[in-house]
C-alpha positions, -999 to +999 in steps of 0.1 A: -290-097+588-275-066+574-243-074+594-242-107+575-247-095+542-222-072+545-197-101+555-204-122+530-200-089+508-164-084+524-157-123+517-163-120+478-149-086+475-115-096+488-108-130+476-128-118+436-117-084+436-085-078+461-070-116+455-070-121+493-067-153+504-097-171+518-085-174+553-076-139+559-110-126+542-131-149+565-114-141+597-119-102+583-157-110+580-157-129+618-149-094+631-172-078+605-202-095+614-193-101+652-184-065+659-211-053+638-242-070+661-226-056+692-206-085+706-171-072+717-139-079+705-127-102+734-159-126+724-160-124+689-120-142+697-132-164+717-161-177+698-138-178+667-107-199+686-136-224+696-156-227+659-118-230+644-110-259+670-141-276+665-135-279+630-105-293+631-109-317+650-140-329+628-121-328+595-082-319+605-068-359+603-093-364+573-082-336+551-049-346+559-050-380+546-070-376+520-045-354+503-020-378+512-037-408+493-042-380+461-009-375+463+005-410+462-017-422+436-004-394+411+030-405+420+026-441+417+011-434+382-024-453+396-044-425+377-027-434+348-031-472+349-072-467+366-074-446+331-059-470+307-081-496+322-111-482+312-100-472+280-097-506+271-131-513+285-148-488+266-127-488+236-108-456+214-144-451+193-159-439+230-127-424+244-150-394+255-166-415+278-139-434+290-117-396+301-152-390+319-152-422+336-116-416+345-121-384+360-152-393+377-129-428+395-097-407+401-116-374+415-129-397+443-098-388+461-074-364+439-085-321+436-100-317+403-073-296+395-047-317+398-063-351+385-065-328+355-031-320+353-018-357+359-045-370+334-041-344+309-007-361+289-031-394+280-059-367+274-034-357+247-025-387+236-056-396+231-067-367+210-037-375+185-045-415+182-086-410+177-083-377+158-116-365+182-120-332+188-099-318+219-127-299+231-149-327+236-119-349+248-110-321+273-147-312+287-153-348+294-123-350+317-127-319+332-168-325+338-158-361+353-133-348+381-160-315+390-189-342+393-174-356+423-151-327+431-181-307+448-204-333+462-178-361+481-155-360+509-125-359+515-126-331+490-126-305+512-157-283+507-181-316+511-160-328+540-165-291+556-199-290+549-203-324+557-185-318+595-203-284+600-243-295+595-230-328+614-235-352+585-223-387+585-194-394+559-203-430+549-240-418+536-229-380+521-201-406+503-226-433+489-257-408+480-233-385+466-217-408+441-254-419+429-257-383+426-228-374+413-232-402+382-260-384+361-241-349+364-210-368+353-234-380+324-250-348+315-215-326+314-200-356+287-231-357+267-226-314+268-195-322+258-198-342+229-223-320+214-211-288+216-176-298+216-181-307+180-197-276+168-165-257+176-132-265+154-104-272+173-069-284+156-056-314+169-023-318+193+010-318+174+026-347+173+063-334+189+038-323+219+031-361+232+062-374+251+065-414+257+060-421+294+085-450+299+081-449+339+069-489+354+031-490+362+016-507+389-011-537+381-049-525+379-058-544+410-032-522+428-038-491+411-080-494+421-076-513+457-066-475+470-095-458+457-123-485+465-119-501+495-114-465+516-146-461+503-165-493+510-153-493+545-169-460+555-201-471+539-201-498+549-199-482+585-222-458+582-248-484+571-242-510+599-235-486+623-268-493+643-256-527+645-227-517+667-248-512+693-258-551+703-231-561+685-190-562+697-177-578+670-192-555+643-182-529+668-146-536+664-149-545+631-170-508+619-136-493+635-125-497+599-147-476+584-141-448+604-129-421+580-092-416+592-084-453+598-102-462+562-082-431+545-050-449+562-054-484+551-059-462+517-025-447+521-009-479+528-024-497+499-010-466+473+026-480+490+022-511+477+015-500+443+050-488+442+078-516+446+105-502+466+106-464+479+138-446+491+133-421+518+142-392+501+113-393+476+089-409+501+098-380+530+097-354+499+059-366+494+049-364+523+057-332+530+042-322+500+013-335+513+013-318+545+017-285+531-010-287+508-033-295+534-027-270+552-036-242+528-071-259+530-074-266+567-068-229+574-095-222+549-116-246+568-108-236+601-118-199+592-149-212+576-155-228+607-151-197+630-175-175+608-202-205+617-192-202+650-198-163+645-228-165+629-244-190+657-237-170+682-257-141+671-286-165+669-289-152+629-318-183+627-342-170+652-335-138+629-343-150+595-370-172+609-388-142+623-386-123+591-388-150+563-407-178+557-377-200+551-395-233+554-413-227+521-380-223+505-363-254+518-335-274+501-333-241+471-321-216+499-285-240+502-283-247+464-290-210+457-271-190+486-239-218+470-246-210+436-245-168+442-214-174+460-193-198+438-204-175+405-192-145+426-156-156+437-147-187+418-142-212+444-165-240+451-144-249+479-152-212+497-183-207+486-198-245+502-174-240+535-191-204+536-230-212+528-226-245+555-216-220+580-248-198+568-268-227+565-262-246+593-281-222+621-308-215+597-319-255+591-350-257+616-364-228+598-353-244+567-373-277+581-336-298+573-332-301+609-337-339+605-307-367+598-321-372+561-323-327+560-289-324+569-276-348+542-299-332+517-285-298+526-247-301+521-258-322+487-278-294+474-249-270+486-228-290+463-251-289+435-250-251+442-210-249+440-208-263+408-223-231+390-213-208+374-176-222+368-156-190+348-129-171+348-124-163+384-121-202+388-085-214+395-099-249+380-112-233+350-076-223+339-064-253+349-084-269+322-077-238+297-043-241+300-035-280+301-057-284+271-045-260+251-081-244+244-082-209+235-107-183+267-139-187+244-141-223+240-141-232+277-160-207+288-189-219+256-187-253+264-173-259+296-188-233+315-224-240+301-218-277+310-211-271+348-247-247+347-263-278+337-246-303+362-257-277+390-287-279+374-290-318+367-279-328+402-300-302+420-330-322+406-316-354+416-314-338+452-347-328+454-359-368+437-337-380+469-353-360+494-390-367+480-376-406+484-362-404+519-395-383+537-417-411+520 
């Protein structure tokens, strides 16, 4: 236990303090922790070469696509037409709302931080037609792309957790958008109140640029987004079906997360009406390398799992703590230290799964319904504390034109409560499924 302490110690002093990248300070901790309980050096590679494999081929093709679909979306302009849809839904008078409803739609498959980015000309715009503050404009977007951000795959720290603890896509996707919804609620309604307390000039007029490109229709902006996501839960639910049934056999092949992300990717194609192969090759490659930087994350979170279960550290805390008394808190708070420590909810989730994941009989999540209740309170625990050691945080700082203090009063404060918020909606779920 000592050995893993100081790991995780060596994890959030290189990539907080030393700016180390995440994969190199958790293949430093493998050996750390491996070396350190007396397994040598020729096993501690082995282990790690099989808990990196096994991850990937859990959540390699996944990732992949899933970044792929973010990508085309932002270049089709989809976010941009899903966003202007719901503005006129919800009208200019609730505009709040409708940038938190935005966020919340488009984060289902594009990073927070660049759905902020892509969103973050009409979150201008916006602030110059209503005359509403900016802070409030700009919390509301940003709290509606983190809601999902930490809790659903494919973003990658819910689809790592998710493929570590061996949870099932289709139900970690539909419990976690229900509850995803009333952290989404609690960050705009944060936003709006103490988003007004703080003055805030407007954006200057010669700052909003006229965005001339051809949008695609509504219909063909959403049909990307939605029906990746009915399919795989839609096969998670029916999936006992496939067992007496061929047809629905065949037909659940749909919802299986790679061929579901696909169909996704081909719909984005459509919402574009002709593509040269320049631009198309140009995005895709863009695609590819930014997956990568998160599968070698991944894959080293999955080889300090690996690590960790072979040095049996669950038969150790079980023997010295009572950890079934502690239950779904020890996720949410072992996520919660370790996202306030290094910034990254992405890290800190792929790290506490492969902490967690050993420990769940102890933990009494051993069970299909624990499992899923795990990774979700591990998301609830990677939303906190978001501050300045958060890549995302100056994403939103500097795309809103917001001034250190103000984020870190409003924004900050409203991702506490959203850990908070959806930590309690974990623990309703799990009272709900053991009844």
């Amino acid at each position: 236990m000592i050995c893993l302490l100081f790991g995780i110690a060596v994890i959030i002093l290189l990539t907080a303090k030393f700016r180390v990248h995440a994969f190199f300070a958790l293949m430093i901790a493998c050996f750390v922790t491996g070396l350190g309980v007396g397994m040598n050096a020729s096993e501690v590679i082995t282990v790690i070469k099989d808990g990196f494999g096994s991850i990937m081929k859990s959540l390699g093709f996944i990732i992949v696509l899933g970044t792929t679909l973010g990508v085309l979306l932002e270049h089709t302009n989809c976010t941009q037409v899903m966003a202007n849809f719901i503005l006129r839904k919800v009208g200019e008078r609730n505009a709040p709302l409708a940038l938190s409803i935005t966020g919340f739609i488009v984060g289902l498959p594009v990073f927070c931080d660049s759905g902020y980015i892509v969103l973050s000309g009409l979150n201008r715009s916006l602030i110059k037609r209503t005359g509403i503050s900016a802070v409030v404009m700009s919390v509301s977007l940003a709290t509606g792309l983190y809601a999902v951000h930490c809790l659903i795959p494919p973003h990658p720290g819910a689809a790592a957790a998710a493929g570590t603890i061996g949870v099932d896509f289709g139900k970690l996707i539909s419990y976690g958008i229900i509850i995803a919804i009333p952290a989404m609620i609690v960050g705009h309604i944060w936003a709006k109140y103490a988003g007004n307390k703080i003055k805030h000039s407007t954006v200057e007029e010669d700052e909003i640029e006229e965005d001339k490109t051809v949008h695609p229709s509504a219909v063909k902006a959403f049909l990307p987004v939605i029906v990746p996501i009915v399919l795989i839960a839609l096969s998670s639910f029916f999936h006992e079906l496939s067992s007496t049934n061929n047809i629905v056999k065949n037909l659940l092949v749909l919802g299986d997360p790679v061929v579901a992300l696909s169909i996704g990717i081909l719909l984005a194609l459509t919402a574009k009406k002709s593509w040269d192969k320049q631009t198309l090759g140009k995005l895709l490659q863009e695609s590819a390398e930014k997956a990568g930087g998160i599968l070698v994350i991944i894959g080293a979170g999955g080889a300090f799992g690996a690590v960790l279960a072979a040095t049996k550290i669950g038969d150790h805390f079980s023997s010295v703590f009572t950890l079934n008394s502690i239950g779904l808190l020890f996720p949410f708070l072992l996520t919660f230290i370790l996202k306030t420590a290094q910034g990254s909810s992405t890290v800190a989730i792929i790290t506490a799964a492969s902490i967690v994941q050993p420990l769940l009989p102890a933990l009494g999540l051993s069970s299909e319904e624990g499992k899923l209740i795990a990774v979700l309170s591990m998301g609830a625990g990677s939303m906190m504390i978001s501050h300045a050691n958060d890549a995302y945080f100056w994403v939103i700082t500097k795309f809103s034109g917001l001034d250190m203090r103000t984020p870190l009063k409003v924004y900050s404060v409203a991702s506490v409560l959203m850990g908070v918020v959806t930590m309690i909606m974990v623990y309703i779920l799990s009272m709900i499924l053991s009844s």
